[in-house]
BANU-662358 format. One line per 3 residues: number of its first residue (from 0); their letters; for each residue x, y, z of C-alpha. Coordinates in steps of 0.05 Angstrom, whole numbers. Layout:
% BANU-662358
NUM	A	X,Y,Z ~ ...
***
This chain:
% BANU-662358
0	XXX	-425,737,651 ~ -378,675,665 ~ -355,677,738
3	XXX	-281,646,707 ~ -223,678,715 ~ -182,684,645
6	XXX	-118,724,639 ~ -120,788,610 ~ -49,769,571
9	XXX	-28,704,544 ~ 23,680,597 ~ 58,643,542
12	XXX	36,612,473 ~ 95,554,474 ~ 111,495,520
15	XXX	175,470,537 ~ 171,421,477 ~ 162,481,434
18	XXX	92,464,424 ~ 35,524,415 ~ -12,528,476
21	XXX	-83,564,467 ~ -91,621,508 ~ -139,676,519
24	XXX	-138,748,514 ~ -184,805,545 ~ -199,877,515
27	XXX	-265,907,539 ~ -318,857,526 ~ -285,822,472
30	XXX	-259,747,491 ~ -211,719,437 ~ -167,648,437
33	XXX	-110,644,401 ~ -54,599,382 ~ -12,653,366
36	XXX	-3,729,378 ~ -22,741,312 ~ -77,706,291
39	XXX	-136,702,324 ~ -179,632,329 ~ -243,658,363
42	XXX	-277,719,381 ~ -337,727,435 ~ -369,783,462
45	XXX	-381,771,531 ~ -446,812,541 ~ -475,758,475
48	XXX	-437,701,487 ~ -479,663,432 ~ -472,716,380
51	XXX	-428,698,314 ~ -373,751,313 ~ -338,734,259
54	XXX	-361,732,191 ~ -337,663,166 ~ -371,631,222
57	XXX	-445,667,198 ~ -425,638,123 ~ -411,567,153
60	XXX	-491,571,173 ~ -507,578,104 ~ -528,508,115
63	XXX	-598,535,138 ~ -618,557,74 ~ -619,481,53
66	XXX	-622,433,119 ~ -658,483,166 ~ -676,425,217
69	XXX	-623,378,219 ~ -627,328,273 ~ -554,313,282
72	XXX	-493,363,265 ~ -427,338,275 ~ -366,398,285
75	XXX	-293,381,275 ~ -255,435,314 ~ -288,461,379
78	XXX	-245,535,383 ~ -278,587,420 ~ -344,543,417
81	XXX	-378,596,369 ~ -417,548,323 ~ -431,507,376
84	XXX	-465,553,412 ~ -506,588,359 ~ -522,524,340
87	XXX	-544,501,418 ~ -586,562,428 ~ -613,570,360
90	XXX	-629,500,325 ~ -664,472,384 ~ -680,407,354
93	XXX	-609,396,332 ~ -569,344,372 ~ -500,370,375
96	XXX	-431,337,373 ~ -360,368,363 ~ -293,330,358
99	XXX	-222,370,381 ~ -163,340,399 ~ -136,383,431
102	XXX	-147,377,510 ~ -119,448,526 ~ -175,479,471
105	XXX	-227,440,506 ~ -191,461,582 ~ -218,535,563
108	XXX	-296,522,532 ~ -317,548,614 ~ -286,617,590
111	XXX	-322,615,526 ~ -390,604,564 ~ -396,532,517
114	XXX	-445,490,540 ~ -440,434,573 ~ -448,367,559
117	XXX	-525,340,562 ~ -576,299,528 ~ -566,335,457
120	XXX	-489,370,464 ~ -422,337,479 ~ -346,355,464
123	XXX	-315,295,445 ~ -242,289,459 ~ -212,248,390
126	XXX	-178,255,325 ~ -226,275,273 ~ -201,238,223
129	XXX	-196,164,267 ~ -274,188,292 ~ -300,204,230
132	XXX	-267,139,192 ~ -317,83,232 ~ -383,133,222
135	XXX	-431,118,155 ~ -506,158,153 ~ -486,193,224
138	XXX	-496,268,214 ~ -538,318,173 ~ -486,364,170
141	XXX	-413,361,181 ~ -374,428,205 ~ -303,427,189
144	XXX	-267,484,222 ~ -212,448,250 ~ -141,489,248
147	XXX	-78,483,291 ~ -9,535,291 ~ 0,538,205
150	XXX	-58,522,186 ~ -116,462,175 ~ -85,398,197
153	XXX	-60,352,140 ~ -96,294,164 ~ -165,334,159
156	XXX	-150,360,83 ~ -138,294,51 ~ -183,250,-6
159	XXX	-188,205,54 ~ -213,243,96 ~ -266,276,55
162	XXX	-289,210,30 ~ -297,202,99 ~ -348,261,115
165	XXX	-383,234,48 ~ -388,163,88 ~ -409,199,155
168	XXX	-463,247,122 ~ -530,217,119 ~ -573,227,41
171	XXX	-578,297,26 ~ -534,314,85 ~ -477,371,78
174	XXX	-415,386,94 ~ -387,457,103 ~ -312,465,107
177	XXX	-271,532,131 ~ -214,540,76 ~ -157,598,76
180	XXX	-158,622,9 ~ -90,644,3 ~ -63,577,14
183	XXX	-19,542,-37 ~ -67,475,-34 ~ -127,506,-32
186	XXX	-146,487,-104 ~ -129,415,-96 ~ -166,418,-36
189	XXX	-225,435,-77 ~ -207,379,-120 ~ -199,333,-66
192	XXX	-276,354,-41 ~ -300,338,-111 ~ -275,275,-113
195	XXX	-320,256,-59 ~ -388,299,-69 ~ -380,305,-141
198	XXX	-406,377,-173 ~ -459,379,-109 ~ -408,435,-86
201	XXX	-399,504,-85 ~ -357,555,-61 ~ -365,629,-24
204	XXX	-315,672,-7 ~ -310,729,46 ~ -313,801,42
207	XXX	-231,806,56 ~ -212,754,9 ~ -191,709,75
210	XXX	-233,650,86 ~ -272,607,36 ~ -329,562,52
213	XXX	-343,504,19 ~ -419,469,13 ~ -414,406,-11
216	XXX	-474,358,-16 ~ -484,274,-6 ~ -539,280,-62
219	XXX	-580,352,-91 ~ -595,384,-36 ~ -551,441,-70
222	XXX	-599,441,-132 ~ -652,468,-93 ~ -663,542,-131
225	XXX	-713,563,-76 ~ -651,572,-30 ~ -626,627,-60
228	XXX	-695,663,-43 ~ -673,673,24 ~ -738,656,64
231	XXX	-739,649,137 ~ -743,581,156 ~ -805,582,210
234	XXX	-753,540,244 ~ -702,592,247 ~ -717,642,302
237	XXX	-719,715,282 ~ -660,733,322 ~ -618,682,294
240	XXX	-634,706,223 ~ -627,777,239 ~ -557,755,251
243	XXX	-546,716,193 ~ -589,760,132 ~ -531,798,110
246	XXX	-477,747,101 ~ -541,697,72 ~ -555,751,17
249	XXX	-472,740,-7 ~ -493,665,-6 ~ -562,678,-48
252	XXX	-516,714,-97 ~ -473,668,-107 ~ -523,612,-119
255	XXX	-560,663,-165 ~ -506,660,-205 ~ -483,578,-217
***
């Protein structure tokens, strides 16, 4: 358990500028951070800290099933820290890196028990899309989970900024992007992506119809039909994959079916 104090209520969620504030919230041993009262941005159990609570997040590690030992993995959006620290504790040989903007996120990653910075993990305090735009053959994988009050930034959903992740990924390197998929751009989004990454992409969606994650691929990767075997990497610890098999077996299905 964290030794930080956290309020049990959100002592407000605007400044006096109007602008949203994260703040946390306590029931039981559930952690959450939101921006708002209704929605909620992370979720962490504080007796498994490193656990992935929410499904969305165990899709985004679909990754595994094609790039189970990436070197580098670069995150847009730090939240509650929950990818991070899967990632941290689970893909030891993975150096770690995660852009947010936003200091008052990054004020609270001591109540989310987030790592801290050392030889193979750092928050990085920047825009995504100014840090991303000088990188070319930086990352393995690219994260993008980076939403604000309304939804994902516009800045971090343009045919810029994908061609950008393209740029940053190194061959065979992919990029996994959190979508809503009730939003009104969400198919020229998609369009956007394939622009970019071509038909190297695919898409799965969530059991409530909520959040769709996007794979796309800086070469074929993707083509790979052994992925959809679902196979423990002898990389991938057992408890990690314990964790991940069921939402992997909607991702097996949908590659069963391209």
């Amino acid at each position: 358990m964290s030794d930080v104090i956290v309020p049990a209520e959100p002592p407000f969620s605007e400044d006096s500028a109007g602008i949203h504030r994260p703040f946390i919230q306590n029931a039981g041993t559930r952690r959450t951070l939101h921006f708002t009262q209704q929605e909620i941005q992370s979720s962490m159990s504080t007796l498994n800290p490193d656990a992935l609570e929410i499904e969305y997040t165990r899709m985004m590690m679909g990754f595994v099933l094609f790039k189970p030992e990436p070197a580098h993995i670069l995150m847009v959006g730090l939240g509650g820290g929950s990818l991070p620290k899967f990632c941290y504790r689970y893909l030891a040989g993975a150096e770690i890196s995660v852009v947010e903007i936003d200091p008052a996120v990054i004020a609270l990653r001591e109540a989310f028990m987030v790592p801290r910075d050392d030889g193979r993990f750092r928050v990085i305090q920047a825009d995504a899309a100014d840090h991303l735009r000088g990188l070319s053959d930086h990352a393995d994988v690219i994260l993008l989970d980076g939403f604000g009050v309304g939804g994902i930034p516009d800045a971090l959903c343009s045919a810029e900024f994908y061609a950008g992740c393209h740029r940053a990924l190194r061959e065979d390197g992919i990029l996994v992007i959190n979508f809503h998929v009730n939003h009104p751009d969400h198919h020229e989004y998609l369009d956007r992506v394939r622009e970019s990454f071509g038909p190297a992409m695919f898409e799965v969606v969530d059991d409530d119809m909520t959040n769709s994650i996007v794979f796309a691929c800086k070469g074929n990767l993707l083509a790979d039909p052994g992925a959809a075997e679902l196979k423990r990497p002898a990389c991938v610890p057992k408890d990690a994959w314990r964790q991940l098999m069921p939402t992997l077996r909607v991702i097996g299905a949908t590659l069963e079916l391209r």
